[in-house]
C-alpha positions as CSV (number, residue, x, y, z in Angstrom):
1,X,3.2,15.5,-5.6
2,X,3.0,12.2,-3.8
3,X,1.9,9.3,-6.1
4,X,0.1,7.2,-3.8
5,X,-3.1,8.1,-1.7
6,X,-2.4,10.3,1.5
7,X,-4.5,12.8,3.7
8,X,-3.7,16.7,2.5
9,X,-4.2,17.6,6.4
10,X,-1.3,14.7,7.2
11,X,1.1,16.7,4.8
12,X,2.8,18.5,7.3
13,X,3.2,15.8,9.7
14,X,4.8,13.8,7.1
15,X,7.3,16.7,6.2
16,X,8.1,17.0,10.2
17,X,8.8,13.2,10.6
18,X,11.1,14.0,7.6
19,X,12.9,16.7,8.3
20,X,13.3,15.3,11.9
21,X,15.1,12.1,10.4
22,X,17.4,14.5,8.3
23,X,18.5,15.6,11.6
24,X,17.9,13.4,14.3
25,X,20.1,10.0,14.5
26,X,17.0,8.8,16.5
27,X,13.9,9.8,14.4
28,X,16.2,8.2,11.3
29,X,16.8,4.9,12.8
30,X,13.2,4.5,13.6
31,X,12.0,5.5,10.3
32,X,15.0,3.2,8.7
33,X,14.0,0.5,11.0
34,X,10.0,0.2,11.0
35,X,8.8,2.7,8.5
36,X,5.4,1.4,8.4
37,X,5.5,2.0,11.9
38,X,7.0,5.2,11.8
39,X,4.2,6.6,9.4
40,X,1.5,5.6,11.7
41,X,-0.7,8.0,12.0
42,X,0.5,10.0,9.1
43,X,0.2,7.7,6.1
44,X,-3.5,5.7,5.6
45,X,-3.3,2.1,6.6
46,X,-4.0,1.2,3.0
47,X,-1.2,2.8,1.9
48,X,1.0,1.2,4.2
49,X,-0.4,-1.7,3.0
50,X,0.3,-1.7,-0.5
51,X,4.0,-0.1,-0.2
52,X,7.1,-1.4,0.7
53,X,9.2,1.4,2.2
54,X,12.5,2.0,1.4
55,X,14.7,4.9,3.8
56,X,17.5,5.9,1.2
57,X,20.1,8.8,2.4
58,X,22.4,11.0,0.4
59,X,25.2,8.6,1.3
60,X,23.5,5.8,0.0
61,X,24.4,4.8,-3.8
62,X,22.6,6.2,-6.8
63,X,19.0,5.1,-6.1
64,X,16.7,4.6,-9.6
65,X,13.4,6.0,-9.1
66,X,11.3,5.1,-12.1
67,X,8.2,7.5,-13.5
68,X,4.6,6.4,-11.7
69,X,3.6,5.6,-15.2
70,X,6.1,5.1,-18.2
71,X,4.6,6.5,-21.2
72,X,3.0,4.0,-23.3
73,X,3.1,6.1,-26.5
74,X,6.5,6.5,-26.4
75,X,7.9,3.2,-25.5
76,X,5.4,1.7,-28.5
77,X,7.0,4.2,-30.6
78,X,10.8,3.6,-29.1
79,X,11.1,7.3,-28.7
80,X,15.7,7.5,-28.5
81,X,15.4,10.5,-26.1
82,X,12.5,9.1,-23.4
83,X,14.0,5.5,-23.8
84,X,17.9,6.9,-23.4
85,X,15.9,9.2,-19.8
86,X,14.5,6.0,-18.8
87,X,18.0,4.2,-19.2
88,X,20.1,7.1,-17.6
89,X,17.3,7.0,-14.4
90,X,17.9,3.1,-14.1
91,X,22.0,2.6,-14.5
């Protein structure tokens, strides 16, 4: 599920533009280059507005992509086992 606003009828688009990129040098250098501009029309300005975009590859090094929302409970409580998952996502 995405974690930032977007249109449900826009979904598809946005999985075309993607799976375009995973095969076309083109469509991936555009959406590397400009994403903002590359999600026109797909992604609500606000959106675009808020994020910065980031076009990561396979290729690329291990990329850390934190939880939308870190539990609060268990990071007051020092939980070992969520704080050693938050650790292993971030090294």
């Amino acid at each position: 599920m995405a974690r930032f606003p977007y249109r449900k009828d826009k979904v598809a688009d946005l999985g075309r533009l993607l799976a375009q990129a995973a095969v076309d040098e083109q469509t991936r250098s555009r959406l590397q280059d400009d994403p903002k501009a590359a999600l026109n029309g797909i992604l609500p300005g606000v959106t675009k507005d808020l994020f910065s975009f980031e076009v990561v590859s396979e290729a690329d090094q291990k990329i850390a992509v934190l939880p939308y929302r870190l539990n609060k409970t268990k990071l007051a409580n020092q939980d070992p086992e969520y704080l050693a998952s938050v650790a292993a996502t971030i090294q």
